[in-house]
VOPAGU-2260 file (C-alpha; in pm, 1 decimal, decimal comma):
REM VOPAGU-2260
SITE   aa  ch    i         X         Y         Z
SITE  UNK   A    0   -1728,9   -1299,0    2379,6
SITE  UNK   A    1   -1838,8    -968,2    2439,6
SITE  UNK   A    2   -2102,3    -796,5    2226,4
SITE  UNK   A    3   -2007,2    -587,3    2012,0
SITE  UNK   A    4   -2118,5    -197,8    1913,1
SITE  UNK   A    5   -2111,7      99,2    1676,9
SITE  UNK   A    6   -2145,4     318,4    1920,8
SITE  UNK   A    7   -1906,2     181,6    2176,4
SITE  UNK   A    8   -1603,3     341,5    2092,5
SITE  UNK   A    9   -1746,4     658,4    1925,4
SITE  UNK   A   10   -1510,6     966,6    2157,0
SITE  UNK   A   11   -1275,0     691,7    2174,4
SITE  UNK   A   12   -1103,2     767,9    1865,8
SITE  UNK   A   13    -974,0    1048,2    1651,0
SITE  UNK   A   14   -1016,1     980,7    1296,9
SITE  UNK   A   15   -1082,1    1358,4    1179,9
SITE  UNK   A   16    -718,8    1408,2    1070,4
SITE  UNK   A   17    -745,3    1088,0     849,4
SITE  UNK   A   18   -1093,6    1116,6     677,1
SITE  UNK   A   19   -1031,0    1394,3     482,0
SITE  UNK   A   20    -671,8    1392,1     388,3
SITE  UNK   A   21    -511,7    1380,1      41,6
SITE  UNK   A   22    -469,7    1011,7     -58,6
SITE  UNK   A   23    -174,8     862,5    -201,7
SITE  UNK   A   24    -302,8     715,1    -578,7
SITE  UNK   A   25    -159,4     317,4    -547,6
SITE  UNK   A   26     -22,8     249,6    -197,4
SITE  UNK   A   27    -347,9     217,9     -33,1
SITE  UNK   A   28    -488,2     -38,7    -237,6
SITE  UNK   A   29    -188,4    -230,7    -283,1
SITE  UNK   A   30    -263,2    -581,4    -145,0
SITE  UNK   A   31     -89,0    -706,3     182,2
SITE  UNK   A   32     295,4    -772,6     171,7
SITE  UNK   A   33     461,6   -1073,6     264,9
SITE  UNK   A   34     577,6    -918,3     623,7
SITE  UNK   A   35     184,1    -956,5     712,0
SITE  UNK   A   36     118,6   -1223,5     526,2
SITE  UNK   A   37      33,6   -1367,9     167,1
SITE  UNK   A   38    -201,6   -1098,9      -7,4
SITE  UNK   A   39    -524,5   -1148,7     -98,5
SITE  UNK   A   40    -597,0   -1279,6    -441,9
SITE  UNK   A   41    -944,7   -1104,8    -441,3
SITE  UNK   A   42    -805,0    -820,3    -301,3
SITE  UNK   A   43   -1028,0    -824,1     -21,3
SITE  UNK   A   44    -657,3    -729,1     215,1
SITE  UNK   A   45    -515,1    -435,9     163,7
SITE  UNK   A   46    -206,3    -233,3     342,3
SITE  UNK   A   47    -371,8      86,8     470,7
SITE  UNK   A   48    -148,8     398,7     560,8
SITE  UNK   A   49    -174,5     688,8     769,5
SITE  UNK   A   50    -188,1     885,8     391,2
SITE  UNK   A   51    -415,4     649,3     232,3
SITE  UNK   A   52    -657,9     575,6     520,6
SITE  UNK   A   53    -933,9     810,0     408,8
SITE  UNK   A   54   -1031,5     560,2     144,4
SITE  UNK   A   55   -1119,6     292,2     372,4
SITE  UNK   A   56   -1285,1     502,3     608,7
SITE  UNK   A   57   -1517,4     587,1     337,4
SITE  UNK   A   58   -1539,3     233,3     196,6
SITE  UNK   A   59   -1671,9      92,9     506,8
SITE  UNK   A   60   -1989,3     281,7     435,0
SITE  UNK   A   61   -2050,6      16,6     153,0
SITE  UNK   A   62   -1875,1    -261,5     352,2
SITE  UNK   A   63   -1714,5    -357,6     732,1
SITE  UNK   A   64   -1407,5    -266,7     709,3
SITE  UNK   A   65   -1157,2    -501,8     969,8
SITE  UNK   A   66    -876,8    -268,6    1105,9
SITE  UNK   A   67    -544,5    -540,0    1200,5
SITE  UNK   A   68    -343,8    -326,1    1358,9
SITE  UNK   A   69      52,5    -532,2    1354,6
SITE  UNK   A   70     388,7    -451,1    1353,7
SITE  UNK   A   71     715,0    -680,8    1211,1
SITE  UNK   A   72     823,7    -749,9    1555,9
SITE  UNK   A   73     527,6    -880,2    1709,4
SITE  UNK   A   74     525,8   -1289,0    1718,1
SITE  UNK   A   75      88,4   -1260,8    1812,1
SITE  UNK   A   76      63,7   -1064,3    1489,7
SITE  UNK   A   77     170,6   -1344,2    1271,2
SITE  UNK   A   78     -38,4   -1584,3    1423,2
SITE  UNK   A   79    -346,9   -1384,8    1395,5
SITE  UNK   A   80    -317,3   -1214,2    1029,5
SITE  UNK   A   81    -320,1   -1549,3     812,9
SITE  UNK   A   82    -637,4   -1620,1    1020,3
SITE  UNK   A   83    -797,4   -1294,1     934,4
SITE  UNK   A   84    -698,0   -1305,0     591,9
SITE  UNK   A   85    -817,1   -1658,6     516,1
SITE  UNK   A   86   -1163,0   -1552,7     710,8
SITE  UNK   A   87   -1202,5   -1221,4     528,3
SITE  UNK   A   88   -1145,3   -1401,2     184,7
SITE  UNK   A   89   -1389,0   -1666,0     268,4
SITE  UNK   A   90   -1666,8   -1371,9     299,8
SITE  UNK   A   91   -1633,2   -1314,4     -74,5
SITE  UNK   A   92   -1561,8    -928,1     -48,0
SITE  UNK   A   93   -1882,8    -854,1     223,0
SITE  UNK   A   94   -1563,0    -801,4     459,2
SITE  UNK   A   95   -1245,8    -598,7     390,7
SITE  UNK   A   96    -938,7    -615,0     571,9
SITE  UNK   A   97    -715,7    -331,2     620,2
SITE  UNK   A   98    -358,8    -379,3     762,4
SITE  UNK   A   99    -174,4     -81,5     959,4
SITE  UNK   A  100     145,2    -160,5    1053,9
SITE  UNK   A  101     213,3      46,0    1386,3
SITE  UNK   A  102     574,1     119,3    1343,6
SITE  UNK   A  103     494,5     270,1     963,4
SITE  UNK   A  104     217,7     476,2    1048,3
SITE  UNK   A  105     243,4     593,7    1389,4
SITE  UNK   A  106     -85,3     846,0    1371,6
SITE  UNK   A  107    -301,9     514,8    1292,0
SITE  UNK   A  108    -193,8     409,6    1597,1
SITE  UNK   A  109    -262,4     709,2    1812,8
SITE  UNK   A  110    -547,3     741,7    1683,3
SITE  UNK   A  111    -709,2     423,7    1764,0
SITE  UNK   A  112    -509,4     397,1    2127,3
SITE  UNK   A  113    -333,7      65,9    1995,4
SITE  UNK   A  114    -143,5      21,7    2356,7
SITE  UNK   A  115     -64,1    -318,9    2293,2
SITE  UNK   A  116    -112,4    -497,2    1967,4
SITE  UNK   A  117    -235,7    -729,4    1741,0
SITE  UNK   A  118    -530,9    -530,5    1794,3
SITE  UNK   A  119    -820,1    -557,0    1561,0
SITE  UNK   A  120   -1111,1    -276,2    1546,1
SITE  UNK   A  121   -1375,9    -239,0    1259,5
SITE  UNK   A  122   -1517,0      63,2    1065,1
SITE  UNK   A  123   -1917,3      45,4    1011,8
SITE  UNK   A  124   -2032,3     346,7     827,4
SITE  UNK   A  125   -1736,1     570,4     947,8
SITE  UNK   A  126   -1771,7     494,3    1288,8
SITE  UNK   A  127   -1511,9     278,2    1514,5
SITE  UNK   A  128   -1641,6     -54,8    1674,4
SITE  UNK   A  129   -1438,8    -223,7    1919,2
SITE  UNK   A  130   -1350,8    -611,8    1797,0
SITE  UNK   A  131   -1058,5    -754,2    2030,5
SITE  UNK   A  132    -676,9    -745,6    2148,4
SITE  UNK   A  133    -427,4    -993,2    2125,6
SITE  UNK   A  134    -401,8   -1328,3    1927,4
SITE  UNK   A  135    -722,0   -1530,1    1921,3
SITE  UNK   A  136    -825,6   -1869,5    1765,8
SITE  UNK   A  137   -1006,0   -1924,4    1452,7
SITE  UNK   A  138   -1322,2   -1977,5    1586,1
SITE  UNK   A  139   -1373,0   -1679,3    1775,8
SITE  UNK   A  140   -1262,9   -1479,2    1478,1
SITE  UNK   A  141   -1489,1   -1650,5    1307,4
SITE  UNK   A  142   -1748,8   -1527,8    1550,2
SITE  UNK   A  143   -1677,8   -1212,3    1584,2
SITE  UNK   A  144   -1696,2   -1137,2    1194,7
SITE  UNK   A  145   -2030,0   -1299,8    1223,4
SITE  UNK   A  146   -2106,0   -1059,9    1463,1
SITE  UNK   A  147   -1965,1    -782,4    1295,9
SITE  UNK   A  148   -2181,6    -842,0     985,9
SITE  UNK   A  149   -2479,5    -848,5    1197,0
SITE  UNK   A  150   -2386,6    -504,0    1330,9
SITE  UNK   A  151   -2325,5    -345,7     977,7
SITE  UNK   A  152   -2650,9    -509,7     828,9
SITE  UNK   A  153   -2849,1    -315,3    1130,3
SITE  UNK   A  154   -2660,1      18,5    1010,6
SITE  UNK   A  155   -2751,0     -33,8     633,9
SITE  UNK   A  156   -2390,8    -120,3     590,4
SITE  UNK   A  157   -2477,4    -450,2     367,0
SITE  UNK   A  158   -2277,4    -420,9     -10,0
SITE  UNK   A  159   -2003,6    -626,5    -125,6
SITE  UNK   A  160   -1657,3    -591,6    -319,7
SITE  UNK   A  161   -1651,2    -684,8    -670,9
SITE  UNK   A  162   -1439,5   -1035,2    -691,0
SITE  UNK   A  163   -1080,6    -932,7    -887,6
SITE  UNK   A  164   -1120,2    -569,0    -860,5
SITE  UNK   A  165   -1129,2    -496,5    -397,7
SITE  UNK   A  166    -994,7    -173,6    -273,5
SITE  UNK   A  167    -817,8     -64,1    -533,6
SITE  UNK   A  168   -1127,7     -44,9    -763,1
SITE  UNK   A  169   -1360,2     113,2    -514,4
SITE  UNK   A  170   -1137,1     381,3    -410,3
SITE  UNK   A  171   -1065,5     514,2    -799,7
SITE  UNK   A  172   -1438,5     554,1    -777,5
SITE  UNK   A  173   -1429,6     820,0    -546,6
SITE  UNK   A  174   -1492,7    1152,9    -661,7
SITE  UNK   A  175   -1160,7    1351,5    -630,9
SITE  UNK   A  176   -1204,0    1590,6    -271,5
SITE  UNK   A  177   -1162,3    1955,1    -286,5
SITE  UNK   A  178    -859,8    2084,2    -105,5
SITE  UNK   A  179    -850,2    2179,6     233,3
SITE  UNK   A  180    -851,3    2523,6     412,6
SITE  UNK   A  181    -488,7    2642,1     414,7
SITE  UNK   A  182    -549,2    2654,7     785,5
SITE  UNK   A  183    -693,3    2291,7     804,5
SITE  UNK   A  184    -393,4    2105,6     637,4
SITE  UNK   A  185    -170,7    2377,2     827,9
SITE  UNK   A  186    -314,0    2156,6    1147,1
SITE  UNK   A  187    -328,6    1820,6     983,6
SITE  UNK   A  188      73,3    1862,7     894,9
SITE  UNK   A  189      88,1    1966,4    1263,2
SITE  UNK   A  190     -70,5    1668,0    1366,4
SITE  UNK   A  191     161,8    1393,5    1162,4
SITE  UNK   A  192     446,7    1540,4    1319,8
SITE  UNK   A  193     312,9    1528,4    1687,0
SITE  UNK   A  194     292,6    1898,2    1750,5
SITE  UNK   A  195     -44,0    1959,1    1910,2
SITE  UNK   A  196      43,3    2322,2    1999,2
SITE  UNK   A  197      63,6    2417,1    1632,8
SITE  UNK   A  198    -220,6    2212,7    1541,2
SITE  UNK   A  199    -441,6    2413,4    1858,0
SITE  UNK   A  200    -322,7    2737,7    1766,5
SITE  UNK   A  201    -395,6    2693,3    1334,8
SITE  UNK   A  202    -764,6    2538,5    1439,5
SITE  UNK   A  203    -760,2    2874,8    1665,6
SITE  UNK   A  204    -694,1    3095,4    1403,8
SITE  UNK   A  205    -959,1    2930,4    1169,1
SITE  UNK   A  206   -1265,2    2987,3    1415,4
SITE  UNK   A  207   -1114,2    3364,0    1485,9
SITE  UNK   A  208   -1144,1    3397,5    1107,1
SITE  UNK   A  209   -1493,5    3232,4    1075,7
SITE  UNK   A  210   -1658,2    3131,6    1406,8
SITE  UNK   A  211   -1879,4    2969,5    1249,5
SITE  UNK   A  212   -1644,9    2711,8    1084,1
SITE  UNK   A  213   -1780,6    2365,1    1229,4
SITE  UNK   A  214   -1494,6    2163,0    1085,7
SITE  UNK   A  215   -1218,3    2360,3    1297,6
SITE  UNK   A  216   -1417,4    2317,9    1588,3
SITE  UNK   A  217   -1447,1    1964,0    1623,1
SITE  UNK   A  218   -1098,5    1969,8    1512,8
SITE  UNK   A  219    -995,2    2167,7    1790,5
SITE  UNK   A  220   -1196,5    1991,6    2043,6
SITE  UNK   A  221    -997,0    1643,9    1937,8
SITE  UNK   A  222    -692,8    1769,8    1919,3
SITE  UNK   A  223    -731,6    1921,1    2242,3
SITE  UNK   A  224    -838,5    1656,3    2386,8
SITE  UNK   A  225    -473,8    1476,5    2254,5
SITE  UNK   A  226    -243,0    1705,8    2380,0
SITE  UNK   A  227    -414,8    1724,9    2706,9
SITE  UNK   A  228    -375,8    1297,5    2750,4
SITE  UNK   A  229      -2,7    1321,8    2612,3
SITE  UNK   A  230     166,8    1129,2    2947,5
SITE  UNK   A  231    -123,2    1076,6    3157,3
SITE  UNK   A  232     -90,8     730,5    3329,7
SITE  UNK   A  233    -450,7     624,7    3411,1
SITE  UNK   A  234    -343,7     454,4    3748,3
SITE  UNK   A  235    -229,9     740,5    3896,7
SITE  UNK   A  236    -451,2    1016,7    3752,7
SITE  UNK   A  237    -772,8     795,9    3906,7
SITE  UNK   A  238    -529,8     772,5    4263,2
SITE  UNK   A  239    -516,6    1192,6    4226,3
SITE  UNK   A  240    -880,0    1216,6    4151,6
SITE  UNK   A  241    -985,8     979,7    4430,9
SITE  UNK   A  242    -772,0    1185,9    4687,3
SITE  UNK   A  243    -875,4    1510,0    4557,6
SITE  UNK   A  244   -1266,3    1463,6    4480,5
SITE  UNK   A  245   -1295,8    1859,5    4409,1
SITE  UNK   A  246    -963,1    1930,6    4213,7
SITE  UNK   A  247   -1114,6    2057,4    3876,3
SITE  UNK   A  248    -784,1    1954,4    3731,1
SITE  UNK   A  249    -753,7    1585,0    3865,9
SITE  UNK   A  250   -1116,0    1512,1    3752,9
SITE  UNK   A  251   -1048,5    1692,2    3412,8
SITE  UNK   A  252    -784,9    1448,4    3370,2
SITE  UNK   A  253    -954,5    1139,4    3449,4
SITE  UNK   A  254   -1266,1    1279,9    3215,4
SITE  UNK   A  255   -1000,7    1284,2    2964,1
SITE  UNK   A  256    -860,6     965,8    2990,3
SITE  UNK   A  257   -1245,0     849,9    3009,5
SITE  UNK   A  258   -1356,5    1023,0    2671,0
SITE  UNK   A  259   -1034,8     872,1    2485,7
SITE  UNK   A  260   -1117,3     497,3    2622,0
SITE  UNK   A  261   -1449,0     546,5    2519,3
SITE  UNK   A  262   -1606,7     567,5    2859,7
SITE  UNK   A  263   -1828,7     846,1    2800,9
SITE  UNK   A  264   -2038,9     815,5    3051,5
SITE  UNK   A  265   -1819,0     788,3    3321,0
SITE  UNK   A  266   -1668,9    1075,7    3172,5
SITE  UNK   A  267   -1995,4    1275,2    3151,9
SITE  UNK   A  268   -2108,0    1154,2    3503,9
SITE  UNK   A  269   -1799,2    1296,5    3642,0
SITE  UNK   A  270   -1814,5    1614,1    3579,0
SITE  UNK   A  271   -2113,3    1642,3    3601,6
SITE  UNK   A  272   -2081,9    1526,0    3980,7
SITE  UNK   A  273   -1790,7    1755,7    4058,0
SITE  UNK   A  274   -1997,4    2068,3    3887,0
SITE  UNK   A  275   -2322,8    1980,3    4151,1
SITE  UNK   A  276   -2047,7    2048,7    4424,7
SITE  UNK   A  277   -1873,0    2312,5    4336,9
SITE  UNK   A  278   -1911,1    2668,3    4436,7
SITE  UNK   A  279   -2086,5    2872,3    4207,1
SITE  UNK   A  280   -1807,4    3048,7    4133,0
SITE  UNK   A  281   -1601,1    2770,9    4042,4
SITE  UNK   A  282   -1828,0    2608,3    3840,9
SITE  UNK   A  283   -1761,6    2787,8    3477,1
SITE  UNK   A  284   -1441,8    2591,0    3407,8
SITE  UNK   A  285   -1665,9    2249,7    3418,7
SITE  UNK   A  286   -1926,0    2366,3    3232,8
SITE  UNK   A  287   -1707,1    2503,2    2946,0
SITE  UNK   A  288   -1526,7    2132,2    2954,2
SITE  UNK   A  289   -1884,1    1993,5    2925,7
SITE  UNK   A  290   -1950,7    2155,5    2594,3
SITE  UNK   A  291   -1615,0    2136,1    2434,1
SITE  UNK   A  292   -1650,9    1760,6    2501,9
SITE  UNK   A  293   -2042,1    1775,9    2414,5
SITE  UNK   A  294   -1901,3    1919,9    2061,5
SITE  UNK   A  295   -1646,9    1608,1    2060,8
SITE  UNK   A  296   -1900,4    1383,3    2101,8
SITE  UNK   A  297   -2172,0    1495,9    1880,0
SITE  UNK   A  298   -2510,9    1646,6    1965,6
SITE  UNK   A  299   -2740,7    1381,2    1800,8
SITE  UNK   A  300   -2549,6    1128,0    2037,2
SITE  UNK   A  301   -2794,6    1031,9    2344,6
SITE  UNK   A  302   -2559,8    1008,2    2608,1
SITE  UNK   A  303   -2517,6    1404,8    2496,7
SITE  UNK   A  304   -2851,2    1523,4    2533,6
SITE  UNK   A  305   -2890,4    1306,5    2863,0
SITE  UNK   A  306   -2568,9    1482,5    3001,2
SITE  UNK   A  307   -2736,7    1800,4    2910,7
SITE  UNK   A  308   -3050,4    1801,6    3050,1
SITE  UNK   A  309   -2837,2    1706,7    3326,8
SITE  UNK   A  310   -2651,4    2008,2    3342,8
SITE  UNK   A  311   -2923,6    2193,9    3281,1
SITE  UNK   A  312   -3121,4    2073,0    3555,0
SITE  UNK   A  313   -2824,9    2185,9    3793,9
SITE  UNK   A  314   -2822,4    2535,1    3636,9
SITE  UNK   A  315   -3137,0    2584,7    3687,9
């Protein structure tokens, strides 16, 4: 089994546009239907939404938080949820399960790259840790929650749901959030209906309003980034890149596909090779893709500040 990390698919993922939405009172804490199997009677399962997913983003700063992502269709699915469900209620509320059914929520499923599913990721303090894909025996489930809880307890992430009360209980106790920028939902309602362009151009307008509006810049970055993978097949873009070592485009591509598999560093190193070769001239293009996915990223992350001092060492 391979180990498992809170930092391992941090880039890989945009959850911006879900953690500070509006949340729907009831359906997110409503406990599992019958189409994913028998709901919890701890309420340790709940259905999650593309609406309602803020809650449990916030939760799993209190507790792991196990993200089945399923769909009606899929045979795997419904051999793997009554497994996760009877694991998650044996934990006694130090685990919570929340289901996303792919077909309902389609934005859920962008967001976490779910390319083929069952596919199961966790939430440890807000961030995204990879778990597995596919239908896998008891046992290993068993394991990998095991391993999961290890993860969380070396995060601080160490509380547990009161018996009886689960989701629903936890997220009435959050403190009501203040509304967003007109400009900010403007790009979130962009977002849920696939229309990146609108999305760009309202996070544009933001930062020409207040440049110094943090929240529209990382929002910009990530959606960015999402428009710009919309189609890319990753066989062929690494055949163009291969072929082409110095085509700025081709390697942006690849980068791209990198940073949204969680590959990082490959992403980073990249770059960072292509910008060592280039012509002087040539070279600005890179280094603004550097930054805007340094921003992405996250400054305090190290494989940032290593790719920095990289860069830095080649402009200098």
């Amino acid at each position: 089994m391979t180990d498992i990390s809170p930092a391992a698919l941090r880039g890989a993922v945009d959850l911006s546009s879900l953690r500070n939405r509006p949340s729907a009172p009831s359906d997110a804490a409503a406990p599992a239907g019958a189409a994913a199997g028998a709901p919890s009677q701890n309420g340790f399962v709940v259905d999650v939404t593309d609406a309602t997913f803020g809650q449990v983003l916030e939760l799993s700063r209190t507790v792991p938080v196990v993200v089945d992502l399923w769909a009606e269709w899929c045979g795997p699915c419904k051999q793997l949820s009554p497994i996760l469900e009877k694991v998650t209620n044996e934990l006694g509320g130090r685990i919570l399960l929340a289901k996303v059914d792919v077909d309902a929520n389609p934005q859920l499923a962008q967001s976490f790259r779910a390319q083929s599913i069952p596919m199961v990721v966790a939430l440890v303090a807000g961030q995204p840790v990879p778990m597995f894909t596919g239908a896998v025996p008891e046992e290993q489930v068993r394991q990998v929650f095991d391993q999961l809880l290890q993860v969380a307890a070396q995060n601080g992430v160490t509380g547990t749901l009161p018996a009886g009360e689960g989701q629903a209980a936890e997220a009435e106790e959050q403190p009501q959030e203040a509304p967003l920028p007109p400009l900010h939902a403007a790009a979130f309602a962009a977002i849920e209906k696939g229309d990146y362009a609108a999305a760009i151009a309202a996070y544009e307008k933001a930062l020409a309003e207040n440049p110094r509006d943090d929240d529209a810049r990382a929002g910009l970055g990530q959606v960015r980034l999402l428009d710009r993978v919309q189609g890319l097949d990753l066989q062929e873009a690494r055949a163009a890149a291969a072929a082409r070592p110095q085509d700025v485009e081709a390697q942006f591509a690849v980068a791209d596909l990198d940073i949204s598999g969680g590959h990082v560093e490959d992403a980073f190193g990249r770059l960072l090779d292509l910008f060592a070769v280039l012509p002087s001239a040539e070279r600005v293009p890179v280094r603004e893709r550097l930054v805007e996915l340094f921003g992405l990223i996250g400054a305090d992350d190290p494989r940032v500040a290593a790719a920095r001092n990289r860069l830095s060492s080649l402009l200098f």
